[in-house]
C-alpha positions in Angstrom: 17.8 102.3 63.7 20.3 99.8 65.3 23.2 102.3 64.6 22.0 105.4 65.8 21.0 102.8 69.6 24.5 101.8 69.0 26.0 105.5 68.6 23.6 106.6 71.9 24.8 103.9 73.7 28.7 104.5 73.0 28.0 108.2 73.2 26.7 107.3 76.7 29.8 105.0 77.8 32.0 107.9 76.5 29.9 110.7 78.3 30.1 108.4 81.5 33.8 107.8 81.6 34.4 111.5 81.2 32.7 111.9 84.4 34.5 109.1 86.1 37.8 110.3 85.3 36.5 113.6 86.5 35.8 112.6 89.5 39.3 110.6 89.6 41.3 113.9 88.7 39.9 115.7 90.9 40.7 112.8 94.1 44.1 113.0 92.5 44.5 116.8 93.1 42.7 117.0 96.6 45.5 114.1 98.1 48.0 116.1 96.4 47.3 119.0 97.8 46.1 117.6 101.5 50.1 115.7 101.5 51.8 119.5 100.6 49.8 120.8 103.6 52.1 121.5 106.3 50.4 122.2 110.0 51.2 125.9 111.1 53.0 124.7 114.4 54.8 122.0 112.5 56.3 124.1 109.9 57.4 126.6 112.9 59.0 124.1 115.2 60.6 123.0 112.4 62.0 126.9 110.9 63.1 127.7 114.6 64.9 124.0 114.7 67.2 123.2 111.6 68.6 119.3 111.2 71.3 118.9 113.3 74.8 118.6 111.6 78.2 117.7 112.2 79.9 120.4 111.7 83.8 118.8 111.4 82.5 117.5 108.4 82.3 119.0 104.8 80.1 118.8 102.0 81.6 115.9 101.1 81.7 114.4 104.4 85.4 114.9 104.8 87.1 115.7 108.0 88.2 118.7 108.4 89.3 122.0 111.3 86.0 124.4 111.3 86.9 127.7 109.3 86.4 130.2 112.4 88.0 133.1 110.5 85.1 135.2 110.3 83.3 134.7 113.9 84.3 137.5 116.3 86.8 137.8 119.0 84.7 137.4 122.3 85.6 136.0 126.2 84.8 132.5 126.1 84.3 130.4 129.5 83.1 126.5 129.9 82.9 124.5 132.8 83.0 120.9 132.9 82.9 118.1 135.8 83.1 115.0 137.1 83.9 112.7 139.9 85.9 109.2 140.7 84.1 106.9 143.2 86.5 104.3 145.0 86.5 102.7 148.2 85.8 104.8 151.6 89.5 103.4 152.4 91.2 104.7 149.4 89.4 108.1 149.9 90.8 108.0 153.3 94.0 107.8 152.0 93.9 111.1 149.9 92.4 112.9 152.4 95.2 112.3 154.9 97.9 112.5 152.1 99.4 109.2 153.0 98.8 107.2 149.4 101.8 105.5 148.3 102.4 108.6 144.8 102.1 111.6 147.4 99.6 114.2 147.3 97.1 113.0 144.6 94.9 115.6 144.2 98.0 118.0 144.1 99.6 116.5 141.4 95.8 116.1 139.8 95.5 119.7 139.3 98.4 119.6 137.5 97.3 117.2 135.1 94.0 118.7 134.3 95.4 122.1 133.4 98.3 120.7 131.6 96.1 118.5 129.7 94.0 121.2 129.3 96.3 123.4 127.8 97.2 120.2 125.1 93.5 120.0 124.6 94.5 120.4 120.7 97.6 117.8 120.2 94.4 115.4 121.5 91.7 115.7 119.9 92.5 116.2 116.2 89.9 118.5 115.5 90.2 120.7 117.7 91.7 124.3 117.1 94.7 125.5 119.5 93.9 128.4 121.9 95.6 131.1 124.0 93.8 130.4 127.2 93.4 132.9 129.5 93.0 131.4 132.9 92.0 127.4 134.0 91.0 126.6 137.3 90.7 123.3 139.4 88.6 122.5 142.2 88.1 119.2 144.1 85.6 118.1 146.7 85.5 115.1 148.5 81.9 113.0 149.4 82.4 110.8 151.9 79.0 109.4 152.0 79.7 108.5 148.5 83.3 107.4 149.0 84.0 110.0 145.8 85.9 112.9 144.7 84.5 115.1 142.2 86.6 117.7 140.1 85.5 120.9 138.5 87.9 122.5 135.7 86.8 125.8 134.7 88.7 127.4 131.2 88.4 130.8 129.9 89.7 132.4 126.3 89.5 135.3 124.5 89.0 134.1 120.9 87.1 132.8 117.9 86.3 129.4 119.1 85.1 127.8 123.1 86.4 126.1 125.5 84.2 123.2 126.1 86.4 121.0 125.2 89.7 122.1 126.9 87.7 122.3 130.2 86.4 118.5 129.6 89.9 117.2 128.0 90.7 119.0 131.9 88.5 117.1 133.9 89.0 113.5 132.3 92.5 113.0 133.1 92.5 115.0 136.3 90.1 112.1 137.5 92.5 110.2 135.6 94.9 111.3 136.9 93.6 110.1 140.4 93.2 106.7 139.1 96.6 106.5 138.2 97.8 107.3 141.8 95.6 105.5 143.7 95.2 102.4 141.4 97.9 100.4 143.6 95.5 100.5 146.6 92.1 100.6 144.5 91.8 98.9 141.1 88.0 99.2 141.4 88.0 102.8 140.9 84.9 104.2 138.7 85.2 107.6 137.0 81.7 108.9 135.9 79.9 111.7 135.3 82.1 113.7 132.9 79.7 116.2 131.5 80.0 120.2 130.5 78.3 121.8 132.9 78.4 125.6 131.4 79.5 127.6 128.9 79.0 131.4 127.7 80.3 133.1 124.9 80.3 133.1 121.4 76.8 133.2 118.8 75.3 130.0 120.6 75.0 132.5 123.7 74.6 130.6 126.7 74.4 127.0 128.1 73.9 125.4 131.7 73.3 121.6 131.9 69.9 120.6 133.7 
């Protein structure tokens, strides 16, 4: 009698810890499956949004010049800007052409599109173009005490021009600094920023 109590009652324990380890499982495979669940607009913003990547680097994480070999030939056009704030006495002086280096905003314009057109012997990674056309503009604020500087720089090729038309606009403002810097050491140049660009499989782009 006292081993067929004892083979209930361990038949019992056993019958019971089936069911708990059921019950476990079965917890198991519900969190499983609620942590692969993926919300519908989640999932979307993230299909129409890869990771962003660098691309100047490889799979390795090397440096290296962007293989543009295969991207077509299309017109490519970027504007970038800026402006130098100084004193309303050092503005003065470009204005009436009297600073001490000549005409500053003369010789400026030559700086930007030269140091436009050597974009590439500057920034190492950046691929040499034909360009087409580069154009300067300056315009003075007085209520500001500043002058700001356009550079606009077209192609026809595989690759933009962002960065020829913001190599451009730094050392045209620069370029200011370095003429003016005998009457105005305090000189701040801010602002440099791309302002648009068209062309090429990223389409469009115009800065806020």
């Amino acid at each position: 009698m006292g081993s067929k109590v004892c083979a209930e009652n361990a038949l019992a324990l056993m019958l019971r810890c089936a069911a708990v380890n059921e019950v476990q499982a079965r917890e198991v495979a519900l969190a499983r499956s609620e942590a692969g669940k993926t919300p519908a607009g989640k999932a979307k913003r993230t299909a129409a949004s890869p990771p962003a990547h660098f691309t100047h680097f490889d799979g390795t994480g090397q440096a290296h010049m962007v293989d543009v070999g295969g991207k077509d030939v299309t017109k490519r056009v970027a504007r970038a800007a800026g402006r130098i704030v100084m004193a309303p006495g050092t503005l003065a002086l470009i204005r009436a052409g009297t600073a001490r280096k000549g005409d500053v905003l003369g010789v400026a314009r030559i700086a930007a599109i030269q140091a436009a057109k050597r974009t590439s012997e500057l920034i190492p990674l950046c691929h040499p173009l034909s360009l087409t056309r580069i154009a300067v503009t300056f315009a003075t604020d007085e209520a500001a005490a500043a002058v700001a500087i356009e550079v606009t720089a077209e192609t026809l090729g595989q690759t933009g021009v962002e960065m020829e038309a913001l190599t451009g606009a730094a050392v045209g403002l620069l370029t200011i600094y370095d003429m003016c810097k005998s009457a105005d050491r305090a000189m701040r140049i801010e602002g440099v920023h791309l302002r648009e660009k068209s062309g090429g499989k990223s389409g469009r782009y115009v800065a806020a």
